[in-house]
Residue frames as qw, qx, qy, qz and C-alpha x, y, z in Angstrom:
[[0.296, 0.194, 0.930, -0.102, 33.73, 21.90, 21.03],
 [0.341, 0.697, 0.517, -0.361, 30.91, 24.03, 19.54],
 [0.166, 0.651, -0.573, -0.470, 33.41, 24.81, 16.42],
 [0.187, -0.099, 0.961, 0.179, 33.73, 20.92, 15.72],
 [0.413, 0.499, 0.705, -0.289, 30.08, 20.47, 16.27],
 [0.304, 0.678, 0.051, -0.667, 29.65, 23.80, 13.60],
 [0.079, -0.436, 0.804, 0.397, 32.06, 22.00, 11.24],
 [0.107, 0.062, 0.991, 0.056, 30.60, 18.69, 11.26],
 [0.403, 0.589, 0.544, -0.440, 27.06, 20.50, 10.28],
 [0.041, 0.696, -0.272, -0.664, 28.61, 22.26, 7.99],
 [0.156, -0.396, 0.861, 0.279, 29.81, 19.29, 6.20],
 [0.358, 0.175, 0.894, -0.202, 27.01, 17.22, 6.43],
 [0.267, 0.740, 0.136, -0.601, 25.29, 20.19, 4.48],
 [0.368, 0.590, -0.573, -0.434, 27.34, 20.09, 1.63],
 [0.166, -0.098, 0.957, 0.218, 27.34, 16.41, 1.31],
 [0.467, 0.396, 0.777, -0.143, 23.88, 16.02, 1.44],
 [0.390, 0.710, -0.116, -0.575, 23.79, 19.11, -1.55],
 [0.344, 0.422, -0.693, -0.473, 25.27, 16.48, -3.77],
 [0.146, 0.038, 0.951, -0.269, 22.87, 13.91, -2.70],
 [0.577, -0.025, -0.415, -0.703, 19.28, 12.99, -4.33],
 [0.383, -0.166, 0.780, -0.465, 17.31, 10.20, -3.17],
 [0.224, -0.110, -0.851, -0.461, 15.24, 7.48, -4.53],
 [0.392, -0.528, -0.746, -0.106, 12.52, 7.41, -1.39],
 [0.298, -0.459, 0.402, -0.734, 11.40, 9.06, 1.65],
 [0.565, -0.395, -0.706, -0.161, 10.11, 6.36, 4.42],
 [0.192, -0.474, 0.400, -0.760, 8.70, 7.51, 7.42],
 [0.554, -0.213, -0.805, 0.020, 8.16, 5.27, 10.37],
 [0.234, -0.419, 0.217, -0.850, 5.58, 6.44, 12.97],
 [0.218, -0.237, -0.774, 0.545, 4.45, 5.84, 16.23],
 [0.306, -0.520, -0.301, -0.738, 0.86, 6.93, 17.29],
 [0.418, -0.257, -0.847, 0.204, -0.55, 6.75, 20.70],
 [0.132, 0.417, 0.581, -0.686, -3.18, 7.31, 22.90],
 [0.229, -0.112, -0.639, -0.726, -5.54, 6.68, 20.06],
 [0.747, -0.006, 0.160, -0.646, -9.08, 6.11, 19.80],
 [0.461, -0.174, 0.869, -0.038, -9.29, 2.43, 20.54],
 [0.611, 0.299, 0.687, -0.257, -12.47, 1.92, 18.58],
 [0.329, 0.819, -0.341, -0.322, -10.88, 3.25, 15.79],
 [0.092, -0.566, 0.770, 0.280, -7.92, 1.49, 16.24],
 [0.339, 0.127, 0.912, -0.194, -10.24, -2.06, 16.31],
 [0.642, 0.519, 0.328, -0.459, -12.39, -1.15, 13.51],
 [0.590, -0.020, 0.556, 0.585, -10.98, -3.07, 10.13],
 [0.246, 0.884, 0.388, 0.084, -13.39, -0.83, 7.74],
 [0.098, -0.992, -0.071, 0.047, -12.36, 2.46, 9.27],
 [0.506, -0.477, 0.415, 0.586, -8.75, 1.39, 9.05],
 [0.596, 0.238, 0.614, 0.459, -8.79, 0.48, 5.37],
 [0.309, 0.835, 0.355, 0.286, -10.67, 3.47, 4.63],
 [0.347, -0.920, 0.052, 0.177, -8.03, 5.72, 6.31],
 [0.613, -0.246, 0.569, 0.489, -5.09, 4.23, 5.41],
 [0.497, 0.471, 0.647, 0.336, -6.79, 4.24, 1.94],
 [0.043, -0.892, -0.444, -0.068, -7.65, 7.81, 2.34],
 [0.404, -0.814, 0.300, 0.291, -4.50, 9.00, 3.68],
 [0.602, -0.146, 0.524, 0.584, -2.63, 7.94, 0.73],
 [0.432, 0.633, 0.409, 0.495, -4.88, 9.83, -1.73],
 [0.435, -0.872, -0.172, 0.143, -4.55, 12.61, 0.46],
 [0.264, -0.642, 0.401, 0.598, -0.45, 12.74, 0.42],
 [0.445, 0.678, -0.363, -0.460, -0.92, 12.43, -3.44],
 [0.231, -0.355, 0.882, 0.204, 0.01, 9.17, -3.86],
 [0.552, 0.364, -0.452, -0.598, -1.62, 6.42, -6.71],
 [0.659, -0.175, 0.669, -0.295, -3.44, 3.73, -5.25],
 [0.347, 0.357, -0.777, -0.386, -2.84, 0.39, -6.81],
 [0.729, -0.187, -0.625, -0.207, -3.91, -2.52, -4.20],
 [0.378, -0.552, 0.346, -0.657, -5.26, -2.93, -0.80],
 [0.703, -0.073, -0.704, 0.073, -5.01, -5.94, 1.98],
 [0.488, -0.459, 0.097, -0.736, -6.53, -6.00, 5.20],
 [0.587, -0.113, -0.801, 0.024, -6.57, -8.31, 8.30],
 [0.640, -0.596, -0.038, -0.484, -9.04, -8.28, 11.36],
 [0.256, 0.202, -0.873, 0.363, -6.77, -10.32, 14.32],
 [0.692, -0.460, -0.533, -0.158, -8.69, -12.30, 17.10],
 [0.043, 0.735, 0.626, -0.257, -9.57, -10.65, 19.56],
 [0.301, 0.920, 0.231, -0.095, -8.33, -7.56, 18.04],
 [0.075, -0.694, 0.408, 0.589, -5.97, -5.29, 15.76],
 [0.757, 0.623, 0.197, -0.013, -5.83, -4.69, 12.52],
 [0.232, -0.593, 0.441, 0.633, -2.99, -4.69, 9.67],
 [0.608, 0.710, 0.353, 0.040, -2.94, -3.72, 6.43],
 [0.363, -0.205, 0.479, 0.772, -0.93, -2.58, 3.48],
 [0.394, 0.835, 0.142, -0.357, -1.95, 0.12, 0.69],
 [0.634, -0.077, 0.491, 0.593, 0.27, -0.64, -1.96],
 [0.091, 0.901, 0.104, -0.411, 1.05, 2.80, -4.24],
 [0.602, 0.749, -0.164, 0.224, 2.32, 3.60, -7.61],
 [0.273, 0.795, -0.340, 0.422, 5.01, 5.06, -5.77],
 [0.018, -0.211, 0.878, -0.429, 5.43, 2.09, -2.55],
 [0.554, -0.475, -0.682, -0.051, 3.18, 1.23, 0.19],
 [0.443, -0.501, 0.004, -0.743, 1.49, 2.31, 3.18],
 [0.735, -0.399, -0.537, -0.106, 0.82, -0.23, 6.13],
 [0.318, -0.477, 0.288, -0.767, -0.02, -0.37, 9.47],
 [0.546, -0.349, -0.759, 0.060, -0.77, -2.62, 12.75],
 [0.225, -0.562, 0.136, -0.784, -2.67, -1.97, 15.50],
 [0.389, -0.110, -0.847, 0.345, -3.03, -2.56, 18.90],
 [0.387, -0.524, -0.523, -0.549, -6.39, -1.50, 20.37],
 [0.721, -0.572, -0.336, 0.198, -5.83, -2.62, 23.89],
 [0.563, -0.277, -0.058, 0.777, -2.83, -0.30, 24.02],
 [0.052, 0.896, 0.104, -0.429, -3.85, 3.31, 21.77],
 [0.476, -0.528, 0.568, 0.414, -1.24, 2.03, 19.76],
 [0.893, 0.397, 0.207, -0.038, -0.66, 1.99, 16.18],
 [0.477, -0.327, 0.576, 0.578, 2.69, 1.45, 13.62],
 [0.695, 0.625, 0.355, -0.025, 2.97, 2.82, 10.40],
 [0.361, -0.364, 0.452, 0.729, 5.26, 2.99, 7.76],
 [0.386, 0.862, 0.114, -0.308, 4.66, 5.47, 5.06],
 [0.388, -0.341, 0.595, 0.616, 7.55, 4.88, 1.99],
 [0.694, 0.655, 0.300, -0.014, 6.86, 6.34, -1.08],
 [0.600, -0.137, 0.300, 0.729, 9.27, 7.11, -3.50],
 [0.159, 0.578, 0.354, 0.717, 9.51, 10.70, -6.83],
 [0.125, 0.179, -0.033, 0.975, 8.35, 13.58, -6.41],
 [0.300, -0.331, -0.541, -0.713, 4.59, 13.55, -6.39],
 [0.684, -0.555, -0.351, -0.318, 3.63, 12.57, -3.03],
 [0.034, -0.639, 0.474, -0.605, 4.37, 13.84, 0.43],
 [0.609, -0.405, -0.681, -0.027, 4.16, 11.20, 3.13],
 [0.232, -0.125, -0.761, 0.592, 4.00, 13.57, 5.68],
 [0.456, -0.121, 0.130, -0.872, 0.96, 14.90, 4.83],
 [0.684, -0.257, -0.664, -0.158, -0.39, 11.03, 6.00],
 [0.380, -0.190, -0.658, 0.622, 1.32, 11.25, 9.08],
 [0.063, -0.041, 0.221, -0.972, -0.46, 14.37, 9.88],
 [0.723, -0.160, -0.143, -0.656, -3.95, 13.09, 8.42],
 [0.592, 0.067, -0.754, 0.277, -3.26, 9.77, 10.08],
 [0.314, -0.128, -0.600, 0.725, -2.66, 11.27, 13.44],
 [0.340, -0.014, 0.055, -0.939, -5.99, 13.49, 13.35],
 [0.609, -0.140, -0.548, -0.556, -8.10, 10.58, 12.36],
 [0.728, -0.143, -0.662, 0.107, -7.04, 8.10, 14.71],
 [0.311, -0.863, 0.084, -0.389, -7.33, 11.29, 17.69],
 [0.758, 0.019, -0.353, 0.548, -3.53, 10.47, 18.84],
 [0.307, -0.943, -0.001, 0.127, -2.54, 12.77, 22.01],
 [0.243, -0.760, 0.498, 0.339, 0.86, 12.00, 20.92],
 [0.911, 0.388, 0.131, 0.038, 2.72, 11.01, 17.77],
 [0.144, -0.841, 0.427, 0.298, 6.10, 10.63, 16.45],
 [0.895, 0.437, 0.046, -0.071, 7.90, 9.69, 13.39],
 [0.685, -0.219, 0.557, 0.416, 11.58, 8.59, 11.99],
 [0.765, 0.622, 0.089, -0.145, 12.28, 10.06, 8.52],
 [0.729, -0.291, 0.491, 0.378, 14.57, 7.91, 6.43],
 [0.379, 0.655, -0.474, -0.451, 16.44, 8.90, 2.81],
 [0.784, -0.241, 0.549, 0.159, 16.50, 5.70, 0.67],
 [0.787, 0.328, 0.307, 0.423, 18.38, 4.60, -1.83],
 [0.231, -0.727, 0.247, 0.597, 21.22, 7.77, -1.74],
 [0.802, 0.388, 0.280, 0.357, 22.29, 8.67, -5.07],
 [0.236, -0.513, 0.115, 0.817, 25.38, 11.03, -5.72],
 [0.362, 0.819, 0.316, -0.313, 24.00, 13.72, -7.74],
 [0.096, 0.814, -0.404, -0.406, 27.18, 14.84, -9.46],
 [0.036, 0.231, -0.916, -0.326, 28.04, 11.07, -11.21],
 [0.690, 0.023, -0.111, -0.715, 24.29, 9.67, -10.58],
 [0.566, 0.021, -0.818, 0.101, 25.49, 6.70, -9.25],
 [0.734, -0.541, -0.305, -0.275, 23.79, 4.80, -6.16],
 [0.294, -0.721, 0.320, -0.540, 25.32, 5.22, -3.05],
 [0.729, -0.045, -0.682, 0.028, 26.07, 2.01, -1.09],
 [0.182, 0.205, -0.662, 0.697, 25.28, 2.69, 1.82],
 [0.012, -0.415, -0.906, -0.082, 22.74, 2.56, 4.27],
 [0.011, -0.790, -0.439, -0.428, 19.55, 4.66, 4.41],
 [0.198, 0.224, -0.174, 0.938, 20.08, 8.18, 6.01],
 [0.077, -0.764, -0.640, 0.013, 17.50, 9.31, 8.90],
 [0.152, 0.645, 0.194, 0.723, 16.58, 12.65, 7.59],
 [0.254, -0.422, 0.304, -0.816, 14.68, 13.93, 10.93],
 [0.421, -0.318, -0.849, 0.020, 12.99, 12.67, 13.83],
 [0.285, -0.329, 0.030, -0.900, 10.30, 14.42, 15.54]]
């Protein structure tokens, strides 16, 4: 059993060596946040906003919404994707997906400044490969996105 298992790493290995990608998206989970954080639209925008120049990425346009009685969502839109996020105050709780695409910017180094700002006791992310492309013909992959790691 622990031969198959070696195999079937093995494999995966070499496939993914003739694999490239067009994106990284990473889809995290924060919690046990600071509430008044979460519930402050400002402090979001400027985080969010902050956390993209941060993983290197090339702000383009920003959109904010305050909910009644509270959470906020918002989108950072980046040369290289987008950024956005809802929150739920009443819970510690926030969503965020982090998808940029090249070379130039790391979205986990949001997740990391992300999860310091908003003083999560625990966090945890999804990372997806999109758009697959075989490396040896440069053609796109049809298939669907590939989760890289989850932590």
């Amino acid at each position: 059993m622990e031969k198959q298992r070696e195999l079937k790493v093995q494999a995966e290995l070499q496939e993914e060596q003739k694999t490239t990608y067009l994106g990284r998206h990473i889809l995290a989970e924060f919690f046990d946040c600071t509430p008044n954080i979460l519930n402050n639209l400002q402090l979001i925008e400027e985080l969010m906003m902050q956390a993209a120049i941060e993983c290197g990425a090339t702000v383009v346009q920003k959109c904010f919404h305050m909910f009644s009685p509270y959470g906020v969502s918002g989108v950072v839109i980046i040369a290289e994707s987008h950024l956005a996020i809802h929150t739920w105050p009443e819970l510690g709780y926030s969503a965020v997906d982090l998808f940029t695409c090249g070379e130039t910017c790391d979205p986990k180094v949001a997740y990391e400044y992300l999860k310091e700002k908003f003083g999560a006791s625990t966090a945890s992310y999804s990372e997806l490969k999109r758009g697959l492309i075989n490396s040896e013909n440069n053609e796109l992959i049809k298939i669907p996105f590939k989760i890289k790691s989850q932590i």
